[in-house]
BASE-599728 format. One line per field, with one value per residue: residue number from 1; x, y, z of N, C-alpha, C, CB in turn. Coordinates in Angstrom, 2 decimals, always signed. Glycine has a CB too. Layout:
BEGIN
kelum = (NUM  ...)
n.px = (X  ...)
n.py = (Y  ...)
n.pz = (Z  ...)
ca.px = (X  ...)
ca.py = (Y  ...)
ca.pz = (Z  ...)
c.px = (X  ...)
c.py = (Y  ...)
c.pz = (Z  ...)
cb.px = (X  ...)
cb.py = (Y  ...)
cb.pz = (Z  ...)
//
This chain:
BEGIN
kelum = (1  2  3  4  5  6  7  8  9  10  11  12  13  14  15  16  17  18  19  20  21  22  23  24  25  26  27  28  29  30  31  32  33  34  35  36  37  38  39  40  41  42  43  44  45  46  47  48  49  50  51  52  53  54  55  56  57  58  59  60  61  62  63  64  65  66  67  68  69  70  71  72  73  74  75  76  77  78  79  80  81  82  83  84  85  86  87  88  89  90  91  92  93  94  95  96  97  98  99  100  101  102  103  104  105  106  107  108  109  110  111  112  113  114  115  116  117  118  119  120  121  122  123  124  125  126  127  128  129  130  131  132  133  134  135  136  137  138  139  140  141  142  143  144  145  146  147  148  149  150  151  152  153)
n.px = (+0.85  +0.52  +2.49  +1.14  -1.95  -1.55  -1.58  -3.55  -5.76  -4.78  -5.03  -8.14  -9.04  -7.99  -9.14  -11.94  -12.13  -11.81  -13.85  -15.94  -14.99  -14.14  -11.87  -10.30  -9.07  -7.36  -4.38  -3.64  -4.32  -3.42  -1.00  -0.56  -0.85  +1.26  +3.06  +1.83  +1.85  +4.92  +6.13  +8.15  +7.17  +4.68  +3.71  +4.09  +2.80  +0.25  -0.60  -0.28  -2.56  -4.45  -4.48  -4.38  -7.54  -9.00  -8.29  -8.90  -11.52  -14.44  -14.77  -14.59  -16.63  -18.92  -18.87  -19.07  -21.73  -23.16  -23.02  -24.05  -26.91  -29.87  -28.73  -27.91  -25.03  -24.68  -26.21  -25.58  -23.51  -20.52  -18.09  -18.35  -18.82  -16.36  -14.55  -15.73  -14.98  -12.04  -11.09  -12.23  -10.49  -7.88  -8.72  -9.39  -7.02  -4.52  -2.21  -0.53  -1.18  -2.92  -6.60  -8.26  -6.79  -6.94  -10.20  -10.58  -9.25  -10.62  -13.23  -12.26  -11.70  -14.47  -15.44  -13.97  -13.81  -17.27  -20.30  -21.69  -22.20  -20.99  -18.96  -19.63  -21.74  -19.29  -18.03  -19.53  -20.01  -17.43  -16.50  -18.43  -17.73  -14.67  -15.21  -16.84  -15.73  -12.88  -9.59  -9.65  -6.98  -6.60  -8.90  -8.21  -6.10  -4.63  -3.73  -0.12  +1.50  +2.25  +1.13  +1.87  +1.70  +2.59  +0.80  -0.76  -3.00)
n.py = (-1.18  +2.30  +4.93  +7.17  +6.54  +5.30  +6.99  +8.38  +6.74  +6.54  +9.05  +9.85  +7.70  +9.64  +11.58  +10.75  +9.76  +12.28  +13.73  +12.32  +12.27  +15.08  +17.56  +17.07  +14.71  +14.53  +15.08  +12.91  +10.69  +11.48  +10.82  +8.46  +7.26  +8.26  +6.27  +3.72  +4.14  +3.78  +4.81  +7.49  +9.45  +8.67  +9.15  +11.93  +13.24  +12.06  +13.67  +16.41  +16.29  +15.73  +18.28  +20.19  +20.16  +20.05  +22.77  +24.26  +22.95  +24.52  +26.32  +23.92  +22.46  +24.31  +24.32  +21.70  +21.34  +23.41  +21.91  +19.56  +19.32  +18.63  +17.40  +17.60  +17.90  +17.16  +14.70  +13.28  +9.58  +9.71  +8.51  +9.04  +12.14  +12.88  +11.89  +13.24  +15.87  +15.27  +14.91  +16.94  +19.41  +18.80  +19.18  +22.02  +23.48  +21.97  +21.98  +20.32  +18.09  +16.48  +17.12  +14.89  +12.25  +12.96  +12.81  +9.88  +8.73  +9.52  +7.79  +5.57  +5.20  +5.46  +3.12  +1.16  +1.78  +2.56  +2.40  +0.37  +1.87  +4.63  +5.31  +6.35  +8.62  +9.81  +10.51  +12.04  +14.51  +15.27  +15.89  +17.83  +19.95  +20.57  +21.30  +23.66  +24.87  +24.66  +26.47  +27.80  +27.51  +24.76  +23.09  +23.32  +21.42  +18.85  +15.77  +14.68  +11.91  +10.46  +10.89  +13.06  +11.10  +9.08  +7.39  +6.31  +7.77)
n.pz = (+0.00  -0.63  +0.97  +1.34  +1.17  +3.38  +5.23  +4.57  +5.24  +8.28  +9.07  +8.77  +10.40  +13.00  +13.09  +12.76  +15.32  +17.01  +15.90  +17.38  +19.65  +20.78  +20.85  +22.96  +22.87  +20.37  +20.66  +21.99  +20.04  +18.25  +18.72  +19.35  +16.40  +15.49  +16.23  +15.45  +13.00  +12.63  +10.38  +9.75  +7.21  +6.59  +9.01  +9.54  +6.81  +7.55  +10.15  +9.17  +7.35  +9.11  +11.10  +9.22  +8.49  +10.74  +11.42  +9.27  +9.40  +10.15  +7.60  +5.85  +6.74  +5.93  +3.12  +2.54  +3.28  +1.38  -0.62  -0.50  -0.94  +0.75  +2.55  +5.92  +7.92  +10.54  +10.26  +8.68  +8.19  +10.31  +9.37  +6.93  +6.91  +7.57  +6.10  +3.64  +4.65  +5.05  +2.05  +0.73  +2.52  +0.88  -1.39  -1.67  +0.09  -0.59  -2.48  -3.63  -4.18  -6.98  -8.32  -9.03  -7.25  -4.92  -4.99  -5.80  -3.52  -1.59  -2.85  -2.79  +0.37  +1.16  +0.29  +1.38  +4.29  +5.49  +3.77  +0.86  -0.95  +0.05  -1.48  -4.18  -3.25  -1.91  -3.94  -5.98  -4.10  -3.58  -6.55  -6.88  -5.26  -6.17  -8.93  -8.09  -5.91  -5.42  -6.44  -9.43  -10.60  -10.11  -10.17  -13.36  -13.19  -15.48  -14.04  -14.32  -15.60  -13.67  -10.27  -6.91  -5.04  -5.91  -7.55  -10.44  -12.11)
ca.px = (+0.00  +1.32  +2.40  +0.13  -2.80  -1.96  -1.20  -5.19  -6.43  -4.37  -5.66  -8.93  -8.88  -7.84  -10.52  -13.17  -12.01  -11.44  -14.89  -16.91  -15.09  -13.74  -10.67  -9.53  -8.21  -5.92  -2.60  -2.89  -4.60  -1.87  +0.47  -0.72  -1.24  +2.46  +3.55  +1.42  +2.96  +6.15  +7.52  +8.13  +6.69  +3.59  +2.67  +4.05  +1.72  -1.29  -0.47  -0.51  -3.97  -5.25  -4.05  -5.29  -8.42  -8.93  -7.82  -10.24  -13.22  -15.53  -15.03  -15.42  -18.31  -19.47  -18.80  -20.00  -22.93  -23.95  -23.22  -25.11  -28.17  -30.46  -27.87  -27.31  -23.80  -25.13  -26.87  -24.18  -22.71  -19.43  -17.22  -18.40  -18.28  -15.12  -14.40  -15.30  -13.93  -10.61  -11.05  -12.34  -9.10  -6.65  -8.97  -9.22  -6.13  -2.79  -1.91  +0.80  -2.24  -3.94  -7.61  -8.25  -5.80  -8.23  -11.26  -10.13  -8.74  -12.14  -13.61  -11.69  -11.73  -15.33  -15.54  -13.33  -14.70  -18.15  -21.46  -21.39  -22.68  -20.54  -17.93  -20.88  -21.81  -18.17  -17.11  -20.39  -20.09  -16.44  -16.85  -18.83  -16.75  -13.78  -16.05  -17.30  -14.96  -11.29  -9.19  -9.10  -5.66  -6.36  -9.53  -7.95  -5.40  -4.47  -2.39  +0.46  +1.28  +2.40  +1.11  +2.54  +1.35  +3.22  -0.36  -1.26  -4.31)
ca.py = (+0.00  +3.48  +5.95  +8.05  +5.80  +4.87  +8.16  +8.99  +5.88  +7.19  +10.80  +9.60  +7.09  +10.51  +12.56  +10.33  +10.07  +13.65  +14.09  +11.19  +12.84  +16.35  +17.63  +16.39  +13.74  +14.63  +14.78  +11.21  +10.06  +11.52  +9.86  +6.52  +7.45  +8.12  +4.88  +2.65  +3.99  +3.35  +5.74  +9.18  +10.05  +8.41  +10.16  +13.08  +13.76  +11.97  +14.73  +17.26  +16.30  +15.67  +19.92  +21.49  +19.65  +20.18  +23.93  +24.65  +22.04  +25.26  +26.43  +22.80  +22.04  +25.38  +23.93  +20.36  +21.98  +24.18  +20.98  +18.57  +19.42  +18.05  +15.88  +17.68  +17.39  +16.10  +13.34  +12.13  +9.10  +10.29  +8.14  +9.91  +13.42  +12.74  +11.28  +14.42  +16.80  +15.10  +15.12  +19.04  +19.64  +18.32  +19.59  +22.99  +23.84  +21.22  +22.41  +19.40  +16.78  +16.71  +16.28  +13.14  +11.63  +13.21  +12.44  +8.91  +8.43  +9.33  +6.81  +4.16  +5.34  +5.37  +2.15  +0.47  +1.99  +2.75  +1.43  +0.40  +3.37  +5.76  +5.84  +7.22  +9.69  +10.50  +11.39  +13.33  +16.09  +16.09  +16.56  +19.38  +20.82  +20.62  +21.99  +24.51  +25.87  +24.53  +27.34  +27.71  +26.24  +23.30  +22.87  +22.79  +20.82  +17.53  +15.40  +13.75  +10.23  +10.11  +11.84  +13.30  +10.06  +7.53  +6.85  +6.57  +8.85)
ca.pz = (+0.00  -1.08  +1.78  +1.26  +0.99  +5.01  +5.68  +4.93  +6.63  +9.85  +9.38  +9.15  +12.08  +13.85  +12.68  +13.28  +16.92  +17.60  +15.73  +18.17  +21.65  +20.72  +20.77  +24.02  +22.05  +19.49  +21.24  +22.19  +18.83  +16.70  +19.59  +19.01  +15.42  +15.00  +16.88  +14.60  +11.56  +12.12  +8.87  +9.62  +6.20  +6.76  +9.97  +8.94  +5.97  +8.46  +10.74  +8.25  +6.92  +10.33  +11.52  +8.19  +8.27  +11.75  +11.40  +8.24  +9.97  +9.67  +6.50  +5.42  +6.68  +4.99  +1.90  +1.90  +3.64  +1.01  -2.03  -0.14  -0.31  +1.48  +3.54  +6.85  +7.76  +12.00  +10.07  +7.78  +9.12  +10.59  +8.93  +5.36  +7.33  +8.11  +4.63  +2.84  +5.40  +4.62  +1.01  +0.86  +2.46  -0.17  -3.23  -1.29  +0.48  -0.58  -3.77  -3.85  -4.50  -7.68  -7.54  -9.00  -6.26  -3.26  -5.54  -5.99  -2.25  -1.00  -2.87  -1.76  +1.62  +1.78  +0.18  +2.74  +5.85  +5.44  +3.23  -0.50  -1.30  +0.16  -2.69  -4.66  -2.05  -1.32  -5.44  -6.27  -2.98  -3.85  -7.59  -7.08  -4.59  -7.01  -10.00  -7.46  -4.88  -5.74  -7.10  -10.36  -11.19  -9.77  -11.36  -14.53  -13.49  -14.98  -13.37  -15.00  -15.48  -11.81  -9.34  -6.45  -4.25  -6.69  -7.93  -11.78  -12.13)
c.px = (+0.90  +1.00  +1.60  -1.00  -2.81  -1.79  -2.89  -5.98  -6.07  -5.44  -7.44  -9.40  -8.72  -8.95  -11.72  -13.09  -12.46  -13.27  -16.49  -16.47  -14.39  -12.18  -9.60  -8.40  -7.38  -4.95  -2.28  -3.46  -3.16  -0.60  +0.51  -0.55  +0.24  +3.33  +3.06  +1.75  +3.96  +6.97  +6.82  +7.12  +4.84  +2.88  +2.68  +2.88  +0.41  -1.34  -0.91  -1.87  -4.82  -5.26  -4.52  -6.28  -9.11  -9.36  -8.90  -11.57  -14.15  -16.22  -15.31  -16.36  -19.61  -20.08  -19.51  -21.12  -24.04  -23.86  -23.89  -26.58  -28.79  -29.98  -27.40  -26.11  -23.96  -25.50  -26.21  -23.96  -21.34  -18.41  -17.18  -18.17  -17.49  -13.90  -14.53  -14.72  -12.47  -10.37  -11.53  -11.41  -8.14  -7.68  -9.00  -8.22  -4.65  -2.95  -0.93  -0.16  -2.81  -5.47  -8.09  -7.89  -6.95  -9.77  -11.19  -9.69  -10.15  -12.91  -13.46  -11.57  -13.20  -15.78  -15.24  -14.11  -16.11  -19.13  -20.71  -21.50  -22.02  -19.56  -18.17  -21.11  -20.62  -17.79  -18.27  -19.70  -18.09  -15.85  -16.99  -18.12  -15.33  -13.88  -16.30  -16.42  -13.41  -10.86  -9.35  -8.44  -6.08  -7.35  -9.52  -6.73  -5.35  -3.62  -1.88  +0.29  +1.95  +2.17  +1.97  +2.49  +2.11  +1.87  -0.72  -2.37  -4.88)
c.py = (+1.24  +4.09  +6.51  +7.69  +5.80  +6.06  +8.85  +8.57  +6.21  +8.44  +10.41  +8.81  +8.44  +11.17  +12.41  +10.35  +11.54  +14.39  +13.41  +12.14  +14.16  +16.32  +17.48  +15.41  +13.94  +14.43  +13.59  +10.45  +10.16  +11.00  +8.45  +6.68  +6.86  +6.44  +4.15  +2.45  +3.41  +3.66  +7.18  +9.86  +10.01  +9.40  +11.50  +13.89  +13.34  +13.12  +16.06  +17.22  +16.60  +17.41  +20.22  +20.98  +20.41  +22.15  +24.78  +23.81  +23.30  +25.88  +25.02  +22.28  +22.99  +24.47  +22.80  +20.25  +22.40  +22.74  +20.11  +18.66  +18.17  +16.83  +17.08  +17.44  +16.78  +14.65  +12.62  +11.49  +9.54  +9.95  +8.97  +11.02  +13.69  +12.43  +12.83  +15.85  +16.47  +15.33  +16.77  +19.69  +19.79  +19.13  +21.09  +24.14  +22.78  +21.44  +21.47  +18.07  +17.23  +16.66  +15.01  +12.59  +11.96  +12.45  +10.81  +8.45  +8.47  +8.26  +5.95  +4.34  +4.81  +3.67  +1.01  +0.82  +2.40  +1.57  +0.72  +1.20  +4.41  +5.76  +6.75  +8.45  +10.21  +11.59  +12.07  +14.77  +15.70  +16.21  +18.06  +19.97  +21.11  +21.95  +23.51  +25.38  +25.72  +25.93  +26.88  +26.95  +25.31  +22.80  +22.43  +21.84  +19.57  +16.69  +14.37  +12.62  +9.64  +11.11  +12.36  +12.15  +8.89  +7.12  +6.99  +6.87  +7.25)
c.pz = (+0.00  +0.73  +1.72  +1.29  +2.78  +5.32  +5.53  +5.62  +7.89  +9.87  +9.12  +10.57  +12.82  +13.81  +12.98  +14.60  +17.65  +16.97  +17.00  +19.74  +22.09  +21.02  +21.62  +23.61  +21.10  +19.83  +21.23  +21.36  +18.10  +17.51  +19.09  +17.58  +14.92  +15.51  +15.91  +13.62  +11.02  +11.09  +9.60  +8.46  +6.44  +8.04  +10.00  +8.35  +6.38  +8.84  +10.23  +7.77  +8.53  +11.04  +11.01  +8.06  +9.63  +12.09  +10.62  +8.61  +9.38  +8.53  +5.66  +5.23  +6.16  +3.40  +1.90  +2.36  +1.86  -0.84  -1.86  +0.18  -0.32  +2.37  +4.76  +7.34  +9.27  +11.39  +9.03  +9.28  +9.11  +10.43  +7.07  +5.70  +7.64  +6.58  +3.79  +3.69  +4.89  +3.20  +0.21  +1.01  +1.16  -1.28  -2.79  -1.00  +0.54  -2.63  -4.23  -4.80  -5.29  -7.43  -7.62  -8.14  -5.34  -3.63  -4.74  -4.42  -1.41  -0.80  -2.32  +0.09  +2.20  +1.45  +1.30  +3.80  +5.76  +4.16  +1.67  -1.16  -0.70  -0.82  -3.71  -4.13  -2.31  -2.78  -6.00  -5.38  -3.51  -5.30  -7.31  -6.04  -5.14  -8.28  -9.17  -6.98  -5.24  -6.41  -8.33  -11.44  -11.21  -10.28  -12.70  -14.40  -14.19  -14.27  -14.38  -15.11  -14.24  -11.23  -8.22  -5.04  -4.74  -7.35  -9.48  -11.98  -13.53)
cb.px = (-0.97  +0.54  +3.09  +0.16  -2.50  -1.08  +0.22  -6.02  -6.10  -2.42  -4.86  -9.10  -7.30  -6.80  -10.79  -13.60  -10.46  -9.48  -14.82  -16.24  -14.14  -14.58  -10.59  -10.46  -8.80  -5.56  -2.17  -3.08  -5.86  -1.23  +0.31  -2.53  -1.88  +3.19  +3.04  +0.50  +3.48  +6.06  +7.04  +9.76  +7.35  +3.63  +2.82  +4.78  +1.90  -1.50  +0.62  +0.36  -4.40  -4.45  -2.99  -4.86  -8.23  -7.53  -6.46  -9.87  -13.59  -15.47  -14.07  -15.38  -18.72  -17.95  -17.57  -19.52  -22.25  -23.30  -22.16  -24.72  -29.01  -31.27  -25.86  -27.77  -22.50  -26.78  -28.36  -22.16  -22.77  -19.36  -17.37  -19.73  -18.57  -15.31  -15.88  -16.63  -14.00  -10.12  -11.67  -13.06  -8.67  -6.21  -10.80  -9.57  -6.69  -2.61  -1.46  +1.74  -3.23  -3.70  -8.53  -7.56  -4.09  -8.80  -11.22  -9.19  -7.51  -12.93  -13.59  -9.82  -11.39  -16.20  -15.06  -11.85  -14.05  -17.95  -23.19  -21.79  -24.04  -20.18  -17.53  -22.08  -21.97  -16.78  -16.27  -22.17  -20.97  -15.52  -17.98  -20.44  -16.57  -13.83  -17.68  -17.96  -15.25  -10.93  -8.08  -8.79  -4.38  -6.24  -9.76  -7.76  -5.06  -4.54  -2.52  +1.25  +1.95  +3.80  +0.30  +2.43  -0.09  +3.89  -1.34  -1.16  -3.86)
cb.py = (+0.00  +4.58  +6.62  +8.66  +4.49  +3.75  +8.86  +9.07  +4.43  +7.86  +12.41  +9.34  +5.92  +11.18  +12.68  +9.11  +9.91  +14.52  +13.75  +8.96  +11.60  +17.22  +18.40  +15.66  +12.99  +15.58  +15.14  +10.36  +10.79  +13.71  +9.62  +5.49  +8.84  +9.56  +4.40  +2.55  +4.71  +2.46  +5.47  +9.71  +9.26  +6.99  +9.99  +12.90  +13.38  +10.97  +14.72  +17.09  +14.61  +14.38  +20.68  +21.99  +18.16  +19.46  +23.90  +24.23  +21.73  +25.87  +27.21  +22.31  +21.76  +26.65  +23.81  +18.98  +23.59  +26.27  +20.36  +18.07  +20.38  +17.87  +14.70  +17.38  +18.52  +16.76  +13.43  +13.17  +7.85  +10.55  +6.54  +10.00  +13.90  +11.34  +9.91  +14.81  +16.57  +13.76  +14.04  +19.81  +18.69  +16.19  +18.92  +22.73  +24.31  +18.61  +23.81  +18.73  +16.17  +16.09  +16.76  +12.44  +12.28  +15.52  +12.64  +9.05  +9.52  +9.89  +6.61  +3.80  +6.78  +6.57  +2.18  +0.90  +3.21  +4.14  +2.56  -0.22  +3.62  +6.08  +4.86  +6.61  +9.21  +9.22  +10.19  +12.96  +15.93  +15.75  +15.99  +19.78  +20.30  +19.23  +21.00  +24.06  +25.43  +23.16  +27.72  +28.09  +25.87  +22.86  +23.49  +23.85  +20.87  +17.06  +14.76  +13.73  +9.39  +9.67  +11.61  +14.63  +9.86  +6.00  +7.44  +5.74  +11.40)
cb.pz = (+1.24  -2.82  +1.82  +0.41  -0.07  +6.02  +4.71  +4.07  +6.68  +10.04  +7.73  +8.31  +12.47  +13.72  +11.48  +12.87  +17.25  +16.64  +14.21  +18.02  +22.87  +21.68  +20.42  +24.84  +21.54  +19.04  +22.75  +23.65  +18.03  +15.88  +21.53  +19.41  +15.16  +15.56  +18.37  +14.40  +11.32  +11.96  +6.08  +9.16  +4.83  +6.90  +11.32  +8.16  +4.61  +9.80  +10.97  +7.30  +6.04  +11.45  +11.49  +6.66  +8.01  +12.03  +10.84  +6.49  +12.37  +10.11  +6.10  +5.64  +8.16  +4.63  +1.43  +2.11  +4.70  +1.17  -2.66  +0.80  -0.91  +0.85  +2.42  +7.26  +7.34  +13.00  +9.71  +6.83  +9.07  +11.39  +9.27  +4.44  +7.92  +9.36  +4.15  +1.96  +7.10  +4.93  +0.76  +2.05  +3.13  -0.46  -4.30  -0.78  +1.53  +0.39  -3.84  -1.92  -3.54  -8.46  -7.57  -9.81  -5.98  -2.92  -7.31  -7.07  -1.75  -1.62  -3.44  -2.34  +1.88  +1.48  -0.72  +3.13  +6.82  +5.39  +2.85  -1.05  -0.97  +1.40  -3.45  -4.45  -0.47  -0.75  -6.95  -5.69  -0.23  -3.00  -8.07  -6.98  -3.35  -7.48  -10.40  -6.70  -3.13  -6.90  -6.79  -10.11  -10.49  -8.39  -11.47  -15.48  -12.80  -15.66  -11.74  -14.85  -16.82  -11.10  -8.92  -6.50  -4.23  -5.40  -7.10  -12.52  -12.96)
//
């Protein structure tokens, strides 16, 4: 599995925590977090998602607020609200990650941890949040024939 791949599953595992019992928890999520890793890199760039996610939460939930209609972001289950919070991030604010790559990471995220149907769910609301709110640039970006994950778009 690509770095970066566990490096979202961690930063999710964190997220959902710190989303279920507030922010009491972080310090000793991203403690354990980093222990389980075992690569610098990996918890690193968890870390990193897990802060600017964390950091922007409000304007996030702005956003996949105002694309979801009629989905409440309380009544999402909180492994998908957690799912596109992380993925809002990266198509929003990491200019390093194409979007495809976040798109695409979503998916499979929600696939893995959640229904059959959240992969669905997850790459519509962050479509249109791409289409919608992403800068610009990145909008038009494509991404090469490697991304910046090692991942072939």
């Amino acid at each position: 599995m690509r770095k970066r791949t566990r490096a979202r599953q961690f930063a999710l595992e964190v997220l959902y925590q710190v989303d279920l019992c507030g922010t009491a928890v972080l310090e000793e999520s991203l403690a354990d977090m980093v222990e389980r890793a075992g690569d610098s890199d990996v918890s690193g760039f968890a870390s990193a998602l897990v802060r600017g996610t964390l950091q922007k939460c409000p304007e996030l939930d702005r956003v996949i607020g105002e694309v979801a209609q009629n989905w409440d972001l309380s009544r999402m289950a909180t492994i998908d609200r957690n799912i596109l919070r992380l993925g809002a991030y990266e198509l929003l604010f990491r200019d390093d990650i194409p979007p495809k790559v976040s798109i695409n990471e979503g998916i499979e995220l929600g696939k893995l941890y959640s229904t059959a149907e959240s992969g669905t769910f997850v790459n519509g609301i962050l479509d249109h949040i791409k289409n919608g709110f992403a800068p610009a640039a990145k909008r038009a970006a494509q991404p090469s024939d490697e991304s910046p994950d090692g991942a072939v778009p």
